[in-house]
C-alpha positions in Angstrom: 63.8 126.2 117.4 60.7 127.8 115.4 58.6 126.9 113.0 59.2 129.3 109.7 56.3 130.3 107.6 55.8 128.8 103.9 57.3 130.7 101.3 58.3 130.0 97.7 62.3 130.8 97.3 63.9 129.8 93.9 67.6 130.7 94.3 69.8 128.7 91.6 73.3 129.4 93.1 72.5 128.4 96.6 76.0 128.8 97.8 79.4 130.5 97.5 81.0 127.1 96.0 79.1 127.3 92.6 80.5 130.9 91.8 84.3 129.7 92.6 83.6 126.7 90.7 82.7 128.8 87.5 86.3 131.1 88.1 87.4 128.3 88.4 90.3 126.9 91.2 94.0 128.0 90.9 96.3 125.5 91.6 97.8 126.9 94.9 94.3 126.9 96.3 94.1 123.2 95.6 97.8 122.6 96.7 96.6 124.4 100.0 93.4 122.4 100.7 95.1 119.2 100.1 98.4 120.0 102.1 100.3 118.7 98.7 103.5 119.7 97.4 102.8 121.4 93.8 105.5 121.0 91.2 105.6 123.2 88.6 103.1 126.2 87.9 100.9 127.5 85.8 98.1 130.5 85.7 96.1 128.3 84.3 92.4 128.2 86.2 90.9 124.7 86.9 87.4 123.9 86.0 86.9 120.4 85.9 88.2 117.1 87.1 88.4 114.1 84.6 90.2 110.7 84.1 93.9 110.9 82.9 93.0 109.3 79.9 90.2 111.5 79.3 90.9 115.0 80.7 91.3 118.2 78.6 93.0 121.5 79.4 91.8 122.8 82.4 91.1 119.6 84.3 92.6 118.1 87.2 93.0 114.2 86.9 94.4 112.0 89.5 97.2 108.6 89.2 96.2 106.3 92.0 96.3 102.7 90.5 99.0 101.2 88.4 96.9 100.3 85.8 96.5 103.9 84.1 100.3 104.6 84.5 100.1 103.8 80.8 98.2 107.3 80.5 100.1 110.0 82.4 102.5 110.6 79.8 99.8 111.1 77.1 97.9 113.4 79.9 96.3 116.6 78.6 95.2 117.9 82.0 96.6 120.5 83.4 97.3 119.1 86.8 97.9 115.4 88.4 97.2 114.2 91.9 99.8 111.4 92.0 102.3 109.9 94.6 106.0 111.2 94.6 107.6 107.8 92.7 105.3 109.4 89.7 106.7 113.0 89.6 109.7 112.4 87.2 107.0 110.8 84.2 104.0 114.0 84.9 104.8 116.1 81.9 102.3 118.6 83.4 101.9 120.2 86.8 101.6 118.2 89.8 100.4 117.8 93.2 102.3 115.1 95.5 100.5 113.4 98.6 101.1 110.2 100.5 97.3 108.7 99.2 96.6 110.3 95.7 93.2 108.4 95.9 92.4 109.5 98.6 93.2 113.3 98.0 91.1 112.9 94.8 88.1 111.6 96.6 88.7 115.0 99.3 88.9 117.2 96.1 86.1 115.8 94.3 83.4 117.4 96.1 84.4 120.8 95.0 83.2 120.0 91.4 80.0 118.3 92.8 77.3 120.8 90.6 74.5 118.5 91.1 71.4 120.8 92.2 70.6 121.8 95.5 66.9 122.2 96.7 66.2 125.7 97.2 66.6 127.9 99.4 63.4 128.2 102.1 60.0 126.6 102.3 58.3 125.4 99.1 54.6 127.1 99.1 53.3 123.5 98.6 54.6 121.8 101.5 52.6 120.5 104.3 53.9 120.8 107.6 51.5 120.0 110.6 51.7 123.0 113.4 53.6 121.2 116.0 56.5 120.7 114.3 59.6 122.4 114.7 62.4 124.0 112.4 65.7 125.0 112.5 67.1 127.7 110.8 68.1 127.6 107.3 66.4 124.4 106.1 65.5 123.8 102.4 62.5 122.2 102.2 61.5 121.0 98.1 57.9 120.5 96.4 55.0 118.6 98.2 57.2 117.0 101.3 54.8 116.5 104.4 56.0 117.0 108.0 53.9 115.6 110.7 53.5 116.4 114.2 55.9 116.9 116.8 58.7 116.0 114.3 62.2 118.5 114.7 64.1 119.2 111.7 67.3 120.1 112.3 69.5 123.3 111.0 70.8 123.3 107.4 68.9 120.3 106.6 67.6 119.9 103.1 64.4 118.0 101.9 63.8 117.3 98.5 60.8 116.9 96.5 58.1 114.2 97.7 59.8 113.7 101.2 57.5 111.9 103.9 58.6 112.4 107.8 56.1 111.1 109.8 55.2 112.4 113.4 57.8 112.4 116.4 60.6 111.9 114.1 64.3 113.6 114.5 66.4 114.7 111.4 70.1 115.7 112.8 71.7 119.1 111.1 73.3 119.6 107.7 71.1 115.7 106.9 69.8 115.8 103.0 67.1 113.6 102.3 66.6 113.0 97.9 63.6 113.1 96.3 60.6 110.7 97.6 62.6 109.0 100.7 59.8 107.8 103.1 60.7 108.2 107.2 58.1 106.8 109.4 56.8 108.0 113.3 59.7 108.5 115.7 62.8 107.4 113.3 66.0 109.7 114.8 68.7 109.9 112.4 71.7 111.6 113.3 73.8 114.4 111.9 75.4 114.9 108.2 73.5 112.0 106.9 72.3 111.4 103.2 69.5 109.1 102.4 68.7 108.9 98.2 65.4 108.5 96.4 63.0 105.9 97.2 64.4 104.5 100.3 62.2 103.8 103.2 63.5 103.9 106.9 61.0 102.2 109.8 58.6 100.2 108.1 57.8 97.7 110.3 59.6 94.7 110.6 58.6 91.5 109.1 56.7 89.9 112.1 54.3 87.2 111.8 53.7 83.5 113.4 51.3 81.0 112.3 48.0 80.4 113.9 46.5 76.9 114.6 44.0 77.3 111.7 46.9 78.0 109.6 46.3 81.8 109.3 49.6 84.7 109.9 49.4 86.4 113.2 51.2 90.2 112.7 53.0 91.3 116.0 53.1 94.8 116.2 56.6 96.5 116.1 57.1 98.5 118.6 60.5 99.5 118.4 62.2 102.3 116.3 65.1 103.3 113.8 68.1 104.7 115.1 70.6 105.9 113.0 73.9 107.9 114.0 76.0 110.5 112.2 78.0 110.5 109.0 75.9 107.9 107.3 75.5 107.5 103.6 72.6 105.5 102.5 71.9 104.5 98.5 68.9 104.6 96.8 65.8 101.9 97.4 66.7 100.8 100.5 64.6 99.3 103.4 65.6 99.6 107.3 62.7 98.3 109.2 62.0 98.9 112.8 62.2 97.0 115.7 59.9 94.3 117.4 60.7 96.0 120.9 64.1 97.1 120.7 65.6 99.5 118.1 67.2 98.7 114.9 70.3 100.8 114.9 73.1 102.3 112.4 75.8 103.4 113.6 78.2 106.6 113.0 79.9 106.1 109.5 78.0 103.4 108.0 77.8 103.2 104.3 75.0 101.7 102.5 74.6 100.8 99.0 71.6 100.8 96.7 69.1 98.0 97.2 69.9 96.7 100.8 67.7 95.8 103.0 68.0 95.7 106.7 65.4 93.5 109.1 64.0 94.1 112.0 66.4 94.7 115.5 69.5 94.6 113.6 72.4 96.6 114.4 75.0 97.9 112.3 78.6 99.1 114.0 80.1 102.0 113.0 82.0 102.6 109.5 80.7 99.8 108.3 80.0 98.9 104.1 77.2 96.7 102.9 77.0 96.9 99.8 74.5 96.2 96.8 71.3 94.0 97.6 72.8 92.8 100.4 69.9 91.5 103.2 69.9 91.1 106.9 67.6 89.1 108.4 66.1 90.1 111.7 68.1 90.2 114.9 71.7 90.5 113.0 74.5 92.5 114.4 77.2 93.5 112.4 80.3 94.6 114.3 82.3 98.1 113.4 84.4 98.2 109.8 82.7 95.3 108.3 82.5 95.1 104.9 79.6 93.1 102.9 80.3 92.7 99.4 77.5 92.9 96.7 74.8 90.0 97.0 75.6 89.0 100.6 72.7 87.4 102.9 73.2 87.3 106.7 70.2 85.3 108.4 69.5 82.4 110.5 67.3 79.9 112.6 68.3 82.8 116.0 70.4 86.1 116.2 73.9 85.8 114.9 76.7 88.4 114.8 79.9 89.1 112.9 82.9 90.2 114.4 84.3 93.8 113.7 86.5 94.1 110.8 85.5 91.1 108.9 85.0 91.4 105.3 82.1 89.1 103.2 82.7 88.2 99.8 80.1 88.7 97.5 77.0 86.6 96.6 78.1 84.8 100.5 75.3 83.8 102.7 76.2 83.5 106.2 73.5 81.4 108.3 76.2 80.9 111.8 77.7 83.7 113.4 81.2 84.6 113.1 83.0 84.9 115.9 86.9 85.7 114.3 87.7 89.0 111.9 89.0 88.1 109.2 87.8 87.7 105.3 84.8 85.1 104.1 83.6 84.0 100.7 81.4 80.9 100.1 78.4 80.0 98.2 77.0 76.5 97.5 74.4 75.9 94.3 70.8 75.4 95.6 69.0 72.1 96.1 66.1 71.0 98.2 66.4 71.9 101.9 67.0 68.8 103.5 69.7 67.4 100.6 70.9 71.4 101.6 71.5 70.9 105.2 73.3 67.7 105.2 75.4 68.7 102.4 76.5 72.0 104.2 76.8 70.0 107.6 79.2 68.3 105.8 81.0 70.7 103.6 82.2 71.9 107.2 84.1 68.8 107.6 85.6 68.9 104.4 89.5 69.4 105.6 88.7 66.6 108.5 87.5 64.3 105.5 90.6 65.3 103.5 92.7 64.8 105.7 91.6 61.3 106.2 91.7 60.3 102.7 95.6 61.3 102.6 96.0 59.1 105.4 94.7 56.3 104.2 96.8 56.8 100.7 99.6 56.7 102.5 98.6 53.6 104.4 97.7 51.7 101.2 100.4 52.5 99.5 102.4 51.1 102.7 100.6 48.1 102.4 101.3 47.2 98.7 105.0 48.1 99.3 104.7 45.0 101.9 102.8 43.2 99.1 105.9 44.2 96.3 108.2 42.7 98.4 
């Protein structure tokens, strides 16, 4: 790897895909890249992708949920994803797959025309002399580089980027606009991190001192994430006390979630909006965490792999079986809190009891009746 030298490129149409988007797509080339069966033709050149209810001429629109059945018939797009039970009701072209979802979701990306940073080195980026570039990288307006970091091929840097010194940035990973990486973060290949989030600031460490004061403990540890990983915007992954905090291949990370200190996230996992993980929690592979979950507690705790977490849950015990988990308890003072949840885990014992007892008193006044 080299380091190129700074130069200004502004190139508008960084790639083939924008021209072939503007001829637009015929509908045997999108049969073709979605291994579907097309019934019906037309010459008609596809430009756009819309809802069924919304698309015009020229679209392609999708029928994946059985609530917007009700639209296909009225559909003015020119073609449908759908599923074969849905042919005989298309009155336009279709293409049949097994998942029309997820051949929509495949398809999408073609009409993705958000910008792309330009092609090259933007005059006004700083990049300190020891660290090294790949080839064709993109680097955006005023994004500093410093030392020994590596930056791999086809990676692209938007505008106000920070990656701090020994850091590692895989190939083909894009970084948005103002994302902050600190010293020797490694994140993996085909990874995209939006605007604003923050990835190994240091974990929040701190123990009281006899004369009541906060003692910071430096964290030593690191940010590790793998490949494949999707990351929204303002999000925090802090780094470890000793040991690394570490994302796995696949994860998926909404907006606003915030990961502590040593925790460790398995692979293809979803945590969704402001979601929070305390320090020291390790999340097993395919999890999902709905919107609003918390995971933290009094020591390290875990949740088994494939286990899904209802939304607004907070989990303060470790789960040991997969499986799916909602729960969420109004708030009251902590030690009303305590013995109240202490019990609400008994509830089905308590329950239980209570029927017993009906039964026996209703025994009883039989005797009495008698």
């Amino acid at each position: 790897m080299k380091t190129p030298s700074k130069r200004a490129i502004l190139n508008p149409n960084p790639n083939n895909l924008s021209s072939t988007r503007e001829a637009g797509f015929s509908v045997e080339q999108l049969a073709k890249i979605l291994n579907a069966t097309q019934v019906g033709h037309t010459d008609v050149k596809i430009h756009g992708i819309a809802s069924l209810g919304s698309a015009r001429p020229g679209d392609l629109t999708h029928l994946s949920n059985v609530y917007y059945r009700k639209h296909l018939k009225h559909t003015k797009a020119t073609v449908v994803i759908l599923a074969r039970k849905d042919v005989d009701d298309c009155p336009t072209v279709a293409l049949v797959v097994g998942e029309p979802y997820q051949a929509y979701a495949q398809i999408s990306h073609l009409f993705d025309d958000q910008p792309q940073v330009a092609e090259g080195i933007h005059a006004s980026v700083d990049i300190h002399p020891s660290a090294s570039l790949a080839e064709n990288v993109r680097i955006g307006p005023f994004v500093s580089i410093a030392e020994n970091a590596v930056i791999g091929a086809d990676v692209s840097i938007d505008s106000g980027v920070h990656i701090g010194a020994n850091c590692t940035i895989g190939k083909g990973t894009r970084l948005y606009a103002n994302v902050c990486v600190y010293h020797g973060v490694q994140i993996g290949q085909f990874c995209v991190i939006h605007s604003n989030t923050v990835i190994g600031a240091d974990g929040f460490g701190f123990i009281p001192k006899s004369n009541g004061e906060l003692q910071s403990i430096a964290q030593l540890g690191s940010v590790k994430l793998g490949s494949h990983i999707d990351i929204g915007a303002g999000c925090t992954i802090d780094r470890g006390a000793l040991d690394d905090t570490i994302i796995e291949d696949g994860v998926k990370i909404d907006d606003q979630v915030h990961i502590g200190h040593n925790c460790k996230v398995g692979a293809h996992s979803m945590l969704c909006g402001c979601t929070g993980l305390g320090g020291s929690v390790e999340i097993g592979a395919h999890c999902i965490l709905a919107g609003g979950v918390g995971v933290a507690g009094s020591g390290p705790l875990s949740i088994a792999s494939k286990t899904t977490i209802g939304a607004m849950t907070f989990v303060s015990q470790s789960i040991t079986e997969p499986g799916t988990y909602q729960g969420a308890t109004l708030h009251t003072d902590i030690r009303s809190w305590r013995r109240n949840a202490k019990r609400f885990t008994r509830l089905e014992d308590v329950v239980q009891r209570v029927l017993k007892l009906e039964k026996q008193l209703a025994a009883k006044v039989r005797e009495l009746e008698k």
